[in-house]
mmJSON file of the N, C-alpha and C atoms, coordinates in Angstrom:
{"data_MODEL":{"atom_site":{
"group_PDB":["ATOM","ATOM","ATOM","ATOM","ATOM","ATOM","ATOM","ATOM","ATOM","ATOM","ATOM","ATOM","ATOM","ATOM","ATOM","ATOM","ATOM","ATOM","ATOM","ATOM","ATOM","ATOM","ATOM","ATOM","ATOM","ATOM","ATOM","ATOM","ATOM","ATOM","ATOM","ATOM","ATOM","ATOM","ATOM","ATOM","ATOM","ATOM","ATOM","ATOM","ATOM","ATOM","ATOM","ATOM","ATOM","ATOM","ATOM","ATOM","ATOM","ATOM","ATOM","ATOM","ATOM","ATOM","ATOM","ATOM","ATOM","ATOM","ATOM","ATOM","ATOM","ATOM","ATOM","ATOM","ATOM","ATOM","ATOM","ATOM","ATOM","ATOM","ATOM","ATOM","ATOM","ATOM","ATOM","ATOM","ATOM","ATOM","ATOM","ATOM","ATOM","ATOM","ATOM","ATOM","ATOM","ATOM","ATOM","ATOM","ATOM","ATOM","ATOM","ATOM","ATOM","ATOM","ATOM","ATOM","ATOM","ATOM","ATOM","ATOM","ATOM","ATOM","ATOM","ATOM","ATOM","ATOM","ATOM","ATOM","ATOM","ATOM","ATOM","ATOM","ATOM","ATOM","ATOM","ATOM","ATOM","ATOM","ATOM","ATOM","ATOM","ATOM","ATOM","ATOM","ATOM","ATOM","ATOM","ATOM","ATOM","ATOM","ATOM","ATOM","ATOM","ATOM","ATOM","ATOM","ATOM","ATOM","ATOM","ATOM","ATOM","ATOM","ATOM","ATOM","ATOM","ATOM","ATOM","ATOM","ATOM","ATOM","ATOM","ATOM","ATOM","ATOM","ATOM","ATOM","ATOM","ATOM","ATOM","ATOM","ATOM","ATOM","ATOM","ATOM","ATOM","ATOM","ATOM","ATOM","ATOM","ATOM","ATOM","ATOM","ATOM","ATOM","ATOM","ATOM","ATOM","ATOM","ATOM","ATOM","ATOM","ATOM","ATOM","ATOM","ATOM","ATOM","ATOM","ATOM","ATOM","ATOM","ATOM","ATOM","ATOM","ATOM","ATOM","ATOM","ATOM","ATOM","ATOM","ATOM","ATOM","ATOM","ATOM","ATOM","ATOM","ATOM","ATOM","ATOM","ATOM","ATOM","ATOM","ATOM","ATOM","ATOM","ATOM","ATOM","ATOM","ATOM","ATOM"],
"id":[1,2,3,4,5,6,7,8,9,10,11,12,13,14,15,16,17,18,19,20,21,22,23,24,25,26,27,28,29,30,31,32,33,34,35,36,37,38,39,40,41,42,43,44,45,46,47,48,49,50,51,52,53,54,55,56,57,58,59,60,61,62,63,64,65,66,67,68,69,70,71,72,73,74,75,76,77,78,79,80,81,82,83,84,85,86,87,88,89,90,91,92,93,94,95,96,97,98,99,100,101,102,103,104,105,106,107,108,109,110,111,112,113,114,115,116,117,118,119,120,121,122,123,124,125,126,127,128,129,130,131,132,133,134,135,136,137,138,139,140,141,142,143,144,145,146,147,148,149,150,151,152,153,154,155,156,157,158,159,160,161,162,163,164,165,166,167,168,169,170,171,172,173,174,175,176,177,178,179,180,181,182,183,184,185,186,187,188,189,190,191,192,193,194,195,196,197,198,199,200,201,202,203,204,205,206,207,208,209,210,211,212,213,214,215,216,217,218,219],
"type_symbol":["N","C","C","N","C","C","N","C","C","N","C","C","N","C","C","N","C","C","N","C","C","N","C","C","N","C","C","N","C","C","N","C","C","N","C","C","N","C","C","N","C","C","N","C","C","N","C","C","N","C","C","N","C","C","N","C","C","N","C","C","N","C","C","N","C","C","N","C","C","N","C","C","N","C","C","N","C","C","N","C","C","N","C","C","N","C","C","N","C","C","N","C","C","N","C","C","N","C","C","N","C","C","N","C","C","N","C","C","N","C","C","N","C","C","N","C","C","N","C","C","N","C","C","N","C","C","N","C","C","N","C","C","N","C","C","N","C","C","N","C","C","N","C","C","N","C","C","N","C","C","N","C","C","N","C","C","N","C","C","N","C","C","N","C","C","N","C","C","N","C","C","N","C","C","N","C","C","N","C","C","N","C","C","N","C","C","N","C","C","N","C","C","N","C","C","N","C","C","N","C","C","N","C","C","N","C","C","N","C","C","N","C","C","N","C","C","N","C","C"],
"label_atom_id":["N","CA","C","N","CA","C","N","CA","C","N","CA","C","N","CA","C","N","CA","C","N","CA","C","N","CA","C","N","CA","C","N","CA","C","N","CA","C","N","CA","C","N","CA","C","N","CA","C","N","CA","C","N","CA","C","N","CA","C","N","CA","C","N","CA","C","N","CA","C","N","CA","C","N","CA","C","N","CA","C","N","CA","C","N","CA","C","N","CA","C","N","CA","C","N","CA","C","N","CA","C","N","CA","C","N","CA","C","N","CA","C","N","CA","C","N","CA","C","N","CA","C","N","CA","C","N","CA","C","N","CA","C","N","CA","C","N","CA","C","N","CA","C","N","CA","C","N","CA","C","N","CA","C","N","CA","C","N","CA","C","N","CA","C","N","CA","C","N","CA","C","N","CA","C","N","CA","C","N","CA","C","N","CA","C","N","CA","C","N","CA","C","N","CA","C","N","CA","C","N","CA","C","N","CA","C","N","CA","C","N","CA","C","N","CA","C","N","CA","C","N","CA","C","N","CA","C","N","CA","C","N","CA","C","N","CA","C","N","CA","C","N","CA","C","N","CA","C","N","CA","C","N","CA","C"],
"label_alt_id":[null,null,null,null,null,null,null,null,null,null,null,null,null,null,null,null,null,null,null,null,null,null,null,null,null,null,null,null,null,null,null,null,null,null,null,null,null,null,null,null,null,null,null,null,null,null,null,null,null,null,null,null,null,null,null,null,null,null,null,null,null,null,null,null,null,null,null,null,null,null,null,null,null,null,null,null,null,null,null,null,null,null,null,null,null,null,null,null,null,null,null,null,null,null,null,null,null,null,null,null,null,null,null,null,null,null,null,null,null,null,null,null,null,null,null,null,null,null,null,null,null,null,null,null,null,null,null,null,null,null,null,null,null,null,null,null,null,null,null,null,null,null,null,null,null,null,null,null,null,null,null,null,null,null,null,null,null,null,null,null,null,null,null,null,null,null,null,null,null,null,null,null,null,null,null,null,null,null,null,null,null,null,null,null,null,null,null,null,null,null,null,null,null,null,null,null,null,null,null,null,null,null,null,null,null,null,null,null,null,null,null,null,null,null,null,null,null,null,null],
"label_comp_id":["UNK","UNK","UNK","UNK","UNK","UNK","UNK","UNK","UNK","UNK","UNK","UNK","UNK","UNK","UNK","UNK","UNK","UNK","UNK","UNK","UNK","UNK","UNK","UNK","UNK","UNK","UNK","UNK","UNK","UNK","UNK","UNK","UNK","UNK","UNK","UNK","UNK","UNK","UNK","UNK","UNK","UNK","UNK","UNK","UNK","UNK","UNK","UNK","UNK","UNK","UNK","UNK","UNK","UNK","UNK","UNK","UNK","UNK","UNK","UNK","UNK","UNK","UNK","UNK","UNK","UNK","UNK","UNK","UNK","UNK","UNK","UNK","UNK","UNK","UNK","UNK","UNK","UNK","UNK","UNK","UNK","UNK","UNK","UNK","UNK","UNK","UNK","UNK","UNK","UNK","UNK","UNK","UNK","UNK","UNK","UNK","UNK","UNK","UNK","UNK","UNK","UNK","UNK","UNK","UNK","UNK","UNK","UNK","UNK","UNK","UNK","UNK","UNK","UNK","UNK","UNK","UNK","UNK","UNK","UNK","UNK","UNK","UNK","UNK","UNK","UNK","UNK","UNK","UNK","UNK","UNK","UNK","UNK","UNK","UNK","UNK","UNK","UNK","UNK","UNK","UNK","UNK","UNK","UNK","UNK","UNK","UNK","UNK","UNK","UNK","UNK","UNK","UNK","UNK","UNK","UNK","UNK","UNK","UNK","UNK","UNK","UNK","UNK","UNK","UNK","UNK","UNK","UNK","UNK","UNK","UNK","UNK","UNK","UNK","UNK","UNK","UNK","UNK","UNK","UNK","UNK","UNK","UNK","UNK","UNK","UNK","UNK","UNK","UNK","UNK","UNK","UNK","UNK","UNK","UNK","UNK","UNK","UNK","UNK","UNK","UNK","UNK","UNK","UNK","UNK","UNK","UNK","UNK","UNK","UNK","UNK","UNK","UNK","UNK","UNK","UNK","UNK","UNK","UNK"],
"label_asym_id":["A","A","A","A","A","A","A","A","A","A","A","A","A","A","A","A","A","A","A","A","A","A","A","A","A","A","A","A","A","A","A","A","A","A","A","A","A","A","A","A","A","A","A","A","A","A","A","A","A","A","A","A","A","A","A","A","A","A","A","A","A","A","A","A","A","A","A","A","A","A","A","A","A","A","A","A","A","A","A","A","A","A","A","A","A","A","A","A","A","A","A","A","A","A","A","A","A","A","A","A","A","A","A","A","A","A","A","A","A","A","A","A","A","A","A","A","A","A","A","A","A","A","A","A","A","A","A","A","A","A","A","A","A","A","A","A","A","A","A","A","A","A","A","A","A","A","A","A","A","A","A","A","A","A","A","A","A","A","A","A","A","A","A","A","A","A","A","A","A","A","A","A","A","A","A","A","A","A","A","A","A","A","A","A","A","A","A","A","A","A","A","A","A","A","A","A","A","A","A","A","A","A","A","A","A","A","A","A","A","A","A","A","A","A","A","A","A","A","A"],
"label_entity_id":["1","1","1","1","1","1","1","1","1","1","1","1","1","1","1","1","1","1","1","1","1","1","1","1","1","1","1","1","1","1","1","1","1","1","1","1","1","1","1","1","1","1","1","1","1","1","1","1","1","1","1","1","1","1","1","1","1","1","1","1","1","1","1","1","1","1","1","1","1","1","1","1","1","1","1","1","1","1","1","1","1","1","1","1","1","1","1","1","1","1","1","1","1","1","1","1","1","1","1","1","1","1","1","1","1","1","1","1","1","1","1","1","1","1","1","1","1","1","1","1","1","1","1","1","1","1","1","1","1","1","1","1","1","1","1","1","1","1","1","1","1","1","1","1","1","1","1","1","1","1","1","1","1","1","1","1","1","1","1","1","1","1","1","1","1","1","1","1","1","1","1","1","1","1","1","1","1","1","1","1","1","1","1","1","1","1","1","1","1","1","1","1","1","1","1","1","1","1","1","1","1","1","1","1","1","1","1","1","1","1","1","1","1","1","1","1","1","1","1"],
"label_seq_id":[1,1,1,2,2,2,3,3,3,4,4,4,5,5,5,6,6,6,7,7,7,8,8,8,9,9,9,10,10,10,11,11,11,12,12,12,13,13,13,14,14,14,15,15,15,16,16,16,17,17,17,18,18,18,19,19,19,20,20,20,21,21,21,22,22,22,23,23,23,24,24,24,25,25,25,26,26,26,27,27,27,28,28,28,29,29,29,30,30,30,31,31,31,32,32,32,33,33,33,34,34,34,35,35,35,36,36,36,37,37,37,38,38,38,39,39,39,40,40,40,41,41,41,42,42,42,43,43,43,44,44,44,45,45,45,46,46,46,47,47,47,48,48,48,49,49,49,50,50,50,51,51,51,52,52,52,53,53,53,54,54,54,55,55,55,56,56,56,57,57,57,58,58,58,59,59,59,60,60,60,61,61,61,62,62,62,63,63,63,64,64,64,65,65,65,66,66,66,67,67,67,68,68,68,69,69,69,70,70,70,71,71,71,72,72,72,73,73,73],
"pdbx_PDB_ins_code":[null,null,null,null,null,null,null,null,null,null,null,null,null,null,null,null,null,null,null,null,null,null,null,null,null,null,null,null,null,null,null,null,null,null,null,null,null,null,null,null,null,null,null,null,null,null,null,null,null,null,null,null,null,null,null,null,null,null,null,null,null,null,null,null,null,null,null,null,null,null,null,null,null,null,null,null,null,null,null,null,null,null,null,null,null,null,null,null,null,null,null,null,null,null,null,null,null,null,null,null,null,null,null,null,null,null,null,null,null,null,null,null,null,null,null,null,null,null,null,null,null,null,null,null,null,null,null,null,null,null,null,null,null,null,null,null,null,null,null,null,null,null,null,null,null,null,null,null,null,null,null,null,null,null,null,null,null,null,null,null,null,null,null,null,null,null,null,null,null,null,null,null,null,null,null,null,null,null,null,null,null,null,null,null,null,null,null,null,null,null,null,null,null,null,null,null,null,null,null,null,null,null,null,null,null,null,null,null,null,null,null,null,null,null,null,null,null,null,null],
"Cartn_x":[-8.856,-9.837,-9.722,-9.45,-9.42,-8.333,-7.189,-6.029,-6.425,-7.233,-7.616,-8.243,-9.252,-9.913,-9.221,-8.49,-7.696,-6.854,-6.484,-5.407,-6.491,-7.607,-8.195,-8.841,-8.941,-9.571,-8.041,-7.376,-5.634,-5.794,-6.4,-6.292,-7.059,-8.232,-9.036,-8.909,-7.958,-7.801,-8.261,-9.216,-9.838,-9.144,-8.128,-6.932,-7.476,-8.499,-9.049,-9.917,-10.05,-10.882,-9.786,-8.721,-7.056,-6.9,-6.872,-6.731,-7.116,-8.552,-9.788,-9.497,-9.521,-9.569,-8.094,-6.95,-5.861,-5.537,-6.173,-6.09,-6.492,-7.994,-8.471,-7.98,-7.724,-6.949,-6.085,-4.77,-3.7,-4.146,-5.091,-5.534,-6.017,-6.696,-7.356,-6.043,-4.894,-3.842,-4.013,-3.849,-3.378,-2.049,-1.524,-0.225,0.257,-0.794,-0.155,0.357,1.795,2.453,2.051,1.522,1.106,0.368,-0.512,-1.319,-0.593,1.136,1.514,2.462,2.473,2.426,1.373,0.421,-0.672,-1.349,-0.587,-1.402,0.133,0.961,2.337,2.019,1.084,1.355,-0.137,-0.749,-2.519,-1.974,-0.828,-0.705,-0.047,0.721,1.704,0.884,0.144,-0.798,-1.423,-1.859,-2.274,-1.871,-0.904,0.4,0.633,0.198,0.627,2.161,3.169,4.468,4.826,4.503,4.94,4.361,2.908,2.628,3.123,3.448,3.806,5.155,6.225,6.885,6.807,6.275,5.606,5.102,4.492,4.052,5.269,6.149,7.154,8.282,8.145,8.733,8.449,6.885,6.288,6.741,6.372,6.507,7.957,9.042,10.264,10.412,10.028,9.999,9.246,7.98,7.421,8.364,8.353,9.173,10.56,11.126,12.632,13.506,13.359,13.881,13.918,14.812,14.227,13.673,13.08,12.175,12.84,13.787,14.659,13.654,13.049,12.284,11.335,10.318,9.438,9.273,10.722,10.952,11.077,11.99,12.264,11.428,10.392,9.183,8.437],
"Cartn_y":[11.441,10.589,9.161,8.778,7.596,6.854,7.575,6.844,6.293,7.091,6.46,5.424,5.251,3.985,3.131,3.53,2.148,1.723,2.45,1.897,1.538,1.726,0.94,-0.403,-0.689,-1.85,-2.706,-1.908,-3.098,-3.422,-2.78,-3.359,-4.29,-3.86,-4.818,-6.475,-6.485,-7.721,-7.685,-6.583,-6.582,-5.774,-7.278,-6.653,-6.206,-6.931,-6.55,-5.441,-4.533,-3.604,-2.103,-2.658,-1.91,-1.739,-2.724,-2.639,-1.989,-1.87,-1.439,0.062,0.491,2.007,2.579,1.938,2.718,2.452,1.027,1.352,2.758,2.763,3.993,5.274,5.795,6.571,6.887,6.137,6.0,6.562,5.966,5.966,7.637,8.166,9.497,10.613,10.419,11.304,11.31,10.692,11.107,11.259,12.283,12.687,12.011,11.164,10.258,9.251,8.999,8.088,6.715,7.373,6.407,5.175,5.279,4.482,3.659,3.487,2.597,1.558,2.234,1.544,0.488,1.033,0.254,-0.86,-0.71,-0.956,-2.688,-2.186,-3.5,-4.346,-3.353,-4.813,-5.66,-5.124,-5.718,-7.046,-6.596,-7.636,-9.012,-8.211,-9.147,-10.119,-9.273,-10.042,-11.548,-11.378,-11.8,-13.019,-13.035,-13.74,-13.42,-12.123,-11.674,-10.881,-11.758,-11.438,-10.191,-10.722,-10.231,-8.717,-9.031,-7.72,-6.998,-7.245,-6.173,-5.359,-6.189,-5.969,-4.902,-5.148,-4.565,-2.919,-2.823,-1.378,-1.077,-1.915,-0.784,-0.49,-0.938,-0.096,0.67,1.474,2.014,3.418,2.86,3.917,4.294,3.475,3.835,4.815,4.624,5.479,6.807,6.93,8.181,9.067,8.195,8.867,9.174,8.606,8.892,8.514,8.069,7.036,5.686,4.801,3.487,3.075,2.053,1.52,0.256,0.284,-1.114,-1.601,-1.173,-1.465,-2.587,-1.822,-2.441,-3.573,-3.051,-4.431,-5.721,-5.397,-6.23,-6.997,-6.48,-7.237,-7.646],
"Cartn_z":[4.302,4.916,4.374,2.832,2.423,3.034,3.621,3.802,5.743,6.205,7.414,7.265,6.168,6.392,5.708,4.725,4.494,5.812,6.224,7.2,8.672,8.342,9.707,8.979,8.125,7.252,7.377,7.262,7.194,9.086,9.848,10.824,11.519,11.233,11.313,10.038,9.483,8.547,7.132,6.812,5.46,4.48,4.288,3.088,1.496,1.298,-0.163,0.407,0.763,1.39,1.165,1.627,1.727,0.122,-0.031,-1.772,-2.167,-2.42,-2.977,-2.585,-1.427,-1.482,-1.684,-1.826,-1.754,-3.537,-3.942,-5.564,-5.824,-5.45,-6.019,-5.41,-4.687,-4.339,-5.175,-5.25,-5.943,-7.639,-8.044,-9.447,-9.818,-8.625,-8.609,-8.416,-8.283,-7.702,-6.653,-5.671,-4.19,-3.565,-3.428,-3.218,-2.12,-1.24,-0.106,-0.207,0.136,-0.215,0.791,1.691,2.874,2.173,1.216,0.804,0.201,-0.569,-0.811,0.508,1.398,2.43,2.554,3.24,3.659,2.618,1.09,-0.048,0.177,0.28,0.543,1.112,2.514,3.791,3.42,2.512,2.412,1.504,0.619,-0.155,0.104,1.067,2.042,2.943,3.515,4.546,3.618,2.429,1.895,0.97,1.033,0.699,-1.275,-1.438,-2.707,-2.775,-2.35,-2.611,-3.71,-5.329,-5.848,-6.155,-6.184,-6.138,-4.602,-4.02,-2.63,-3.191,-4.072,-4.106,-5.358,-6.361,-7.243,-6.971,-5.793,-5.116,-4.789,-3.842,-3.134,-4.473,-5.526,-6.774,-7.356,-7.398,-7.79,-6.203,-5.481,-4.216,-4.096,-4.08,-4.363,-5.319,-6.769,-7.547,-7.503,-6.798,-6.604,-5.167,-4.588,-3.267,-3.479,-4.733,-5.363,-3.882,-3.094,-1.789,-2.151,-1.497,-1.137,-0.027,-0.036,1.353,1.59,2.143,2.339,4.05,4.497,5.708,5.364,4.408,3.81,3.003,2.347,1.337,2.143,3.264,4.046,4.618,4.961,5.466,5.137],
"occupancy":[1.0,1.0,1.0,1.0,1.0,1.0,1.0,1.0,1.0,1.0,1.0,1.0,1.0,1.0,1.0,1.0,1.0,1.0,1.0,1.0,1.0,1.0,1.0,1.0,1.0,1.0,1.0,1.0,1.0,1.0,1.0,1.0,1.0,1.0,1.0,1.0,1.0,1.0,1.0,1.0,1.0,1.0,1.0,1.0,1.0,1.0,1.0,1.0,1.0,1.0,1.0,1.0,1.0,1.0,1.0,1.0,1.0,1.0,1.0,1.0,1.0,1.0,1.0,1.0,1.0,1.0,1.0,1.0,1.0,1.0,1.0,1.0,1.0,1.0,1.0,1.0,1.0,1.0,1.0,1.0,1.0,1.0,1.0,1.0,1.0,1.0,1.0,1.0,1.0,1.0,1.0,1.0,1.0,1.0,1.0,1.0,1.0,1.0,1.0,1.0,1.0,1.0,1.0,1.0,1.0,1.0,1.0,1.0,1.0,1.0,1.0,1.0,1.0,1.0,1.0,1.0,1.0,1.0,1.0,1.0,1.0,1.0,1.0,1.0,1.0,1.0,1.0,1.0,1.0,1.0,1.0,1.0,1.0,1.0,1.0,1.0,1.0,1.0,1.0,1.0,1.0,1.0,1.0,1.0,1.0,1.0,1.0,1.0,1.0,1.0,1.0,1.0,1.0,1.0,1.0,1.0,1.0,1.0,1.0,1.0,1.0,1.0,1.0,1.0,1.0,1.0,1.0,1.0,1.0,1.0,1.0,1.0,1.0,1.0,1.0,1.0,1.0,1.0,1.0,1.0,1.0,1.0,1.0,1.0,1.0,1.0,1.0,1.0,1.0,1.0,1.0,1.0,1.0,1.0,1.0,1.0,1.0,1.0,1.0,1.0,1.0,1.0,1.0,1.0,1.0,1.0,1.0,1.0,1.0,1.0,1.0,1.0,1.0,1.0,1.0,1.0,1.0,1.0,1.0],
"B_iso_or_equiv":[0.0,0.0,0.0,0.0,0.0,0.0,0.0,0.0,0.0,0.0,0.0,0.0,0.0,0.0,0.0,0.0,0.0,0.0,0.0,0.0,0.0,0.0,0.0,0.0,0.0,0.0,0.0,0.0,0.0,0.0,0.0,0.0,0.0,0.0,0.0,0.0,0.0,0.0,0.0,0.0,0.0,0.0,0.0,0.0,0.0,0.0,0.0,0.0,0.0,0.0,0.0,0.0,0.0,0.0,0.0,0.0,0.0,0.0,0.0,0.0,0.0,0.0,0.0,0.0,0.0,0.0,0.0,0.0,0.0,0.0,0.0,0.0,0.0,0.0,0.0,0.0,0.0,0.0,0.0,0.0,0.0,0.0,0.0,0.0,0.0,0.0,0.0,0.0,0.0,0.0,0.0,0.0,0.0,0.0,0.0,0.0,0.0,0.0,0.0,0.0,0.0,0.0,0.0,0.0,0.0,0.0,0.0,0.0,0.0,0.0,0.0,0.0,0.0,0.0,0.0,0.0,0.0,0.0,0.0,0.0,0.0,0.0,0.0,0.0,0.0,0.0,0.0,0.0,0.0,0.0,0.0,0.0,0.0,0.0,0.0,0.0,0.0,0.0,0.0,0.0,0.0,0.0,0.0,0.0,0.0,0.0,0.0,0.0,0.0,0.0,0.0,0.0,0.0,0.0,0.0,0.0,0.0,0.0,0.0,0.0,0.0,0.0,0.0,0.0,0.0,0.0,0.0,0.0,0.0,0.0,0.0,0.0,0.0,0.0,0.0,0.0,0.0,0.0,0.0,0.0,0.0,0.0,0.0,0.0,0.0,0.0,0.0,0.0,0.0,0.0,0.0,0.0,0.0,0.0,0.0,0.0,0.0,0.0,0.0,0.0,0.0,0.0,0.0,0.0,0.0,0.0,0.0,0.0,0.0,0.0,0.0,0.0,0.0,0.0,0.0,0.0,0.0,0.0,0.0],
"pdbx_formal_charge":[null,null,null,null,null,null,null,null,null,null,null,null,null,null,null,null,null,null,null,null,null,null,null,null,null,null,null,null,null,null,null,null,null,null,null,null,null,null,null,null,null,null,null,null,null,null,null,null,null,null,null,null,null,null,null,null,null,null,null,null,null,null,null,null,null,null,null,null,null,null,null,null,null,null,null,null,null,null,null,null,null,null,null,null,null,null,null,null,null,null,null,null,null,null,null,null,null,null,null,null,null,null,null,null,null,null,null,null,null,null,null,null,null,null,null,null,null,null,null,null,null,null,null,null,null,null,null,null,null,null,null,null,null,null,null,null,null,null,null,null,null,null,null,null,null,null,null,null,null,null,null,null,null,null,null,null,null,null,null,null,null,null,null,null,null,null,null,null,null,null,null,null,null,null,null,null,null,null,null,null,null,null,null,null,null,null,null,null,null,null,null,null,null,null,null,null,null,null,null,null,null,null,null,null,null,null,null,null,null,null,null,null,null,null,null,null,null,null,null],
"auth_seq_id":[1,1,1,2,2,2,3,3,3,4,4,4,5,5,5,6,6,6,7,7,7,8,8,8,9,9,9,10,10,10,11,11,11,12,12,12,13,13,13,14,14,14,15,15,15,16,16,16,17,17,17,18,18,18,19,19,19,20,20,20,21,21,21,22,22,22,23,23,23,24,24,24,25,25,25,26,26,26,27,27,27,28,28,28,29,29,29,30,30,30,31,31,31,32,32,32,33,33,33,34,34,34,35,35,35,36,36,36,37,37,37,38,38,38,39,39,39,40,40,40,41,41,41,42,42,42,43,43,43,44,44,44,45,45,45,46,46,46,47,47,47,48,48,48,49,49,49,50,50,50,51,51,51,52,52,52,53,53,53,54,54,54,55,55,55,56,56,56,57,57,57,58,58,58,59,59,59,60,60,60,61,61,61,62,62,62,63,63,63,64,64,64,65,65,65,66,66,66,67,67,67,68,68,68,69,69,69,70,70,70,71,71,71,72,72,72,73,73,73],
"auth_comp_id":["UNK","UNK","UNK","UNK","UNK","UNK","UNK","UNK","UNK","UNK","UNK","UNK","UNK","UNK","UNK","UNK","UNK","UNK","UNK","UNK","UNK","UNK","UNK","UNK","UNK","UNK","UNK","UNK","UNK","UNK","UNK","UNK","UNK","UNK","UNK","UNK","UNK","UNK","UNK","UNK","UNK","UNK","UNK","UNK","UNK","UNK","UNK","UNK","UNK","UNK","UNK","UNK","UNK","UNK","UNK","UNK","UNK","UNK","UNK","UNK","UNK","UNK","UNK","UNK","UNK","UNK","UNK","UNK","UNK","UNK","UNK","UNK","UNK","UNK","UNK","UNK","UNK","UNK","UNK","UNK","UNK","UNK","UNK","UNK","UNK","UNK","UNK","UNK","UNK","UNK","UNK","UNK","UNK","UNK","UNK","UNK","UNK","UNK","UNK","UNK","UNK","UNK","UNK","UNK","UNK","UNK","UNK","UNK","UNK","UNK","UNK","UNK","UNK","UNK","UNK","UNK","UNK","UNK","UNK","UNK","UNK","UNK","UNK","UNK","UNK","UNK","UNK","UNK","UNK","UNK","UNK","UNK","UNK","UNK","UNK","UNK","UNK","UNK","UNK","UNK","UNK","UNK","UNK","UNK","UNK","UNK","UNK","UNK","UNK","UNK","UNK","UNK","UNK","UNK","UNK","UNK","UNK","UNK","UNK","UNK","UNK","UNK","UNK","UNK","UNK","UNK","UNK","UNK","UNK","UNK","UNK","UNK","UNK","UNK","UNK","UNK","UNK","UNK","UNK","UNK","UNK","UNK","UNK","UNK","UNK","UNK","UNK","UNK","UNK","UNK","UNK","UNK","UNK","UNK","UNK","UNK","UNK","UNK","UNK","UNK","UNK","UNK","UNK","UNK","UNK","UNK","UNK","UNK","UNK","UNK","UNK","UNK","UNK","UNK","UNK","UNK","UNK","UNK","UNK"],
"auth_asym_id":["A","A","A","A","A","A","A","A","A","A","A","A","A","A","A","A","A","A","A","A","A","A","A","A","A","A","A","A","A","A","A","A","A","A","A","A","A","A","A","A","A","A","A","A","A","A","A","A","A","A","A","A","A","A","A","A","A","A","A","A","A","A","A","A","A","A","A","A","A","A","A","A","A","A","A","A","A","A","A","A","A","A","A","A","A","A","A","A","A","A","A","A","A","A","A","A","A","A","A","A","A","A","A","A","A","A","A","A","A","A","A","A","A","A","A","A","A","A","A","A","A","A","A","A","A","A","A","A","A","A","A","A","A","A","A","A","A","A","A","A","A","A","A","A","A","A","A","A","A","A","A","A","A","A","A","A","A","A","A","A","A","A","A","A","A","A","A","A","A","A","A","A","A","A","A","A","A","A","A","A","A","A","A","A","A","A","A","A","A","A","A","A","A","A","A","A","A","A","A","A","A","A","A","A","A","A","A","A","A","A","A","A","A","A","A","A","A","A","A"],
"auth_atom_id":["N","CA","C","N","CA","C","N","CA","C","N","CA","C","N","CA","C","N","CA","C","N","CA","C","N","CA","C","N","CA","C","N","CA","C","N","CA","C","N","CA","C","N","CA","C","N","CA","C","N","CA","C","N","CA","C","N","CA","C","N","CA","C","N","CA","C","N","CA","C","N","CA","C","N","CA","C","N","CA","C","N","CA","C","N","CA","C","N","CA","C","N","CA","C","N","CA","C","N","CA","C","N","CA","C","N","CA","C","N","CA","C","N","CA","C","N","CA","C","N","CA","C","N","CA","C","N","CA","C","N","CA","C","N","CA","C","N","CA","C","N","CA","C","N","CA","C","N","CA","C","N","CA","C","N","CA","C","N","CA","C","N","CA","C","N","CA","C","N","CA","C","N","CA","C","N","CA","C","N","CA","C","N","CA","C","N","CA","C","N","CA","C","N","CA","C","N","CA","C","N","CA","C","N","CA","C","N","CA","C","N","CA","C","N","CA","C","N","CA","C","N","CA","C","N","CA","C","N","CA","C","N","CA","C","N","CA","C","N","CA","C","N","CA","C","N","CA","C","N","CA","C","N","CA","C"],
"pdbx_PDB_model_num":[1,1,1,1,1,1,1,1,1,1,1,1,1,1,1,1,1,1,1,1,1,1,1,1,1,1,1,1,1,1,1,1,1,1,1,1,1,1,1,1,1,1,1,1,1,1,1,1,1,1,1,1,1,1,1,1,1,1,1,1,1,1,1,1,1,1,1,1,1,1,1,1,1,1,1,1,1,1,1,1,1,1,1,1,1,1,1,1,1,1,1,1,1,1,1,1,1,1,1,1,1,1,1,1,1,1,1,1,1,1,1,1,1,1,1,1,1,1,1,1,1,1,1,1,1,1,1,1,1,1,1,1,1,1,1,1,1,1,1,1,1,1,1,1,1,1,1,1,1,1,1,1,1,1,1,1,1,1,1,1,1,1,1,1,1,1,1,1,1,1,1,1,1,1,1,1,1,1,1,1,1,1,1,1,1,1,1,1,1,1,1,1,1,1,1,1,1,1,1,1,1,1,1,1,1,1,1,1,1,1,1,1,1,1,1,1,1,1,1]
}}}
């Protein structure tokens, strides 16, 4: 459920909102990787570069994949 409303708060524009629930999420164990998605583009949107990039290393590393998509964007 948390990862829906983050990802409807990323749509509607309320990137510190995205933050806020996919930090905590993330912090509680949530096995959804989705949330470091949605947690990239909040930062991105936002023009926090480094931290975006910062998550998709952290998500790279949990997903043991790379996200060359994401990075990219």
């Amino acid at each position: 459920m948390a990862y829906t409303v983050a990802l409807a708060h990323l749509h509607a524009g309320h990137y510190d909102d995205v933050i806020a629930v996919s930090r905590r999420a993330l912090r509680f164990g949530s096995g959804n990787l989705g949330f470091y998605n949605v947690l990239s583009r909040a930062y991105a949107m936002k023009g926090m570069i480094a931290e975006a990039h910062a998550i998709i290393d952290e998500w790279e590393k949990r997903a043991n994949a790379p996200q060359p998509l994401w990075r990219a964007l």
